[in-house]
C-alpha positions, 0 to 999 in steps of 0.5 A, spaced: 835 944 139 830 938 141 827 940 133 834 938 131 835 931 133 828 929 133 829 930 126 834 928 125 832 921 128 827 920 124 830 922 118 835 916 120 828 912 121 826 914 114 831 912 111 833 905 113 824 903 112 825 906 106 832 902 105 829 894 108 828 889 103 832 890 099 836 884 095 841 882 091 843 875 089 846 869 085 843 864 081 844 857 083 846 854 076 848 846 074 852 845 068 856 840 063 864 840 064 867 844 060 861 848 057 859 855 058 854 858 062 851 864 065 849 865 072 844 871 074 845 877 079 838 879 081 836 884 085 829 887 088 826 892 091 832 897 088 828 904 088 832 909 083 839 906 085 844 910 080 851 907 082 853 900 085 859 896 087 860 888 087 865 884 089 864 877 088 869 871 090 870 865 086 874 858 084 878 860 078 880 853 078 872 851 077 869 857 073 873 862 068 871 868 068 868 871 060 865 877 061 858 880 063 852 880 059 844 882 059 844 888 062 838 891 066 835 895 060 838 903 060 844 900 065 850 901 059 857 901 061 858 896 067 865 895 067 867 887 070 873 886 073 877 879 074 883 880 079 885 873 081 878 870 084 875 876 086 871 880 080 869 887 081 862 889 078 862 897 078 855 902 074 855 908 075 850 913 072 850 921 074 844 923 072 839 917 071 836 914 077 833 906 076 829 902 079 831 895 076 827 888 078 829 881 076 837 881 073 841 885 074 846 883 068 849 875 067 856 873 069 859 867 064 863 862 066 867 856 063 865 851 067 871 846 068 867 841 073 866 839 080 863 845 084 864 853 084 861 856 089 860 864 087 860 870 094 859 876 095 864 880 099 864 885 104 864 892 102 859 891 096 854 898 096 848 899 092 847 907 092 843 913 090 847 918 091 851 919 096 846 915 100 848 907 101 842 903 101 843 897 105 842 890 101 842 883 103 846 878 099 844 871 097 851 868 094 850 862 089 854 857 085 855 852 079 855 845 079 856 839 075 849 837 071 847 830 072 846 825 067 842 826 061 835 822 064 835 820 056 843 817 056 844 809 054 848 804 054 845 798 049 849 791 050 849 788 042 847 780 040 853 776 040 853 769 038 858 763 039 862 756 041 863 755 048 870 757 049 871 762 043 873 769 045 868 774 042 867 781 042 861 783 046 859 790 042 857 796 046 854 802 044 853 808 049 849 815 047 847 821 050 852 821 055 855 828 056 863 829 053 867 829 060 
């Protein structure tokens, strides 16, 4: 009986050393309003993973959800799910096992402007087999990109009396449509 437990324990042991350390996270991503971007799901340290589930919150007001792509190579049939602002990513695979480094795959968004701030929720799972992995979540977000350094207003030469009313010309470019 003692054998038992002593196993036991260190099968328990084993499983969380082997399981510590693993990420998964968003990119922070800056944009132009109104255009689309991409923000990356990276993960490390994910040895023969063959199935997860995120569940990640967004502002739908904020970001639009488009769909997924750049998958990890091998890792075909991830499904997304928008559902109000939560989007579902499930993968599964029953007889590969991956071990994926990097990005995991890209979610793209229309960007309506301000800030969108992109969650992980609770009940995200990384497995191999019947077995979860436990995973630390680093959330991300989108937000509205600067000025172009290389955006110019030139005022234009104008010449007249004292008194006349005059049009002062004024030319703007590389500003970002708003």
């Amino acid at each position: 009986m003692i054998k038992k437990i002593t196993m036991l324990i260190f099968l328990v042991l084993l499983s969380a050393t082997i399981s510590l350390g693993q990420m998964a996270s968003l990119e922070y991503q800056t944009a132009y309003p109104n255009t689309t971007t991409s923000v990356a799901i990276n993960v490390n340290s994910l040895i023969n993973i063959n199935s997860f589930t995120f569940y990640i919150q967004y502002n739908p007001e904020v970001l639009e959800f488009i769909g997924l792509s750049d998958a990890f190579p091998g890792m075909t049939g991830m499904i997304a799910n928008p559902n109000g602002s939560v989007i579902s990513i499930i993968w599964s695979s029953p007889s590969i096992a991956y071990s994926p480094a990097g990005t995991l795959c890209k979610m793209n968004f229309l960007f309506k402007g301000t800030t969108g701030t992109l969650t992980f929720l609770p009940g995200c799972e990384v497995t191999h087999g019947a077995i979860p992995f436990l995973v630390g979540y680093t959330n991300g977000s989108v937000s509205s990109e600067c000025t172009p350094t290389d955006a110019k207003a030139i005022i234009g030469d104008i010449a007249g009396a004292t008194g006349d009313l005059l049009n002062l010309p004024v030319n703007f470019s590389n500003f970002p449509d708003v």
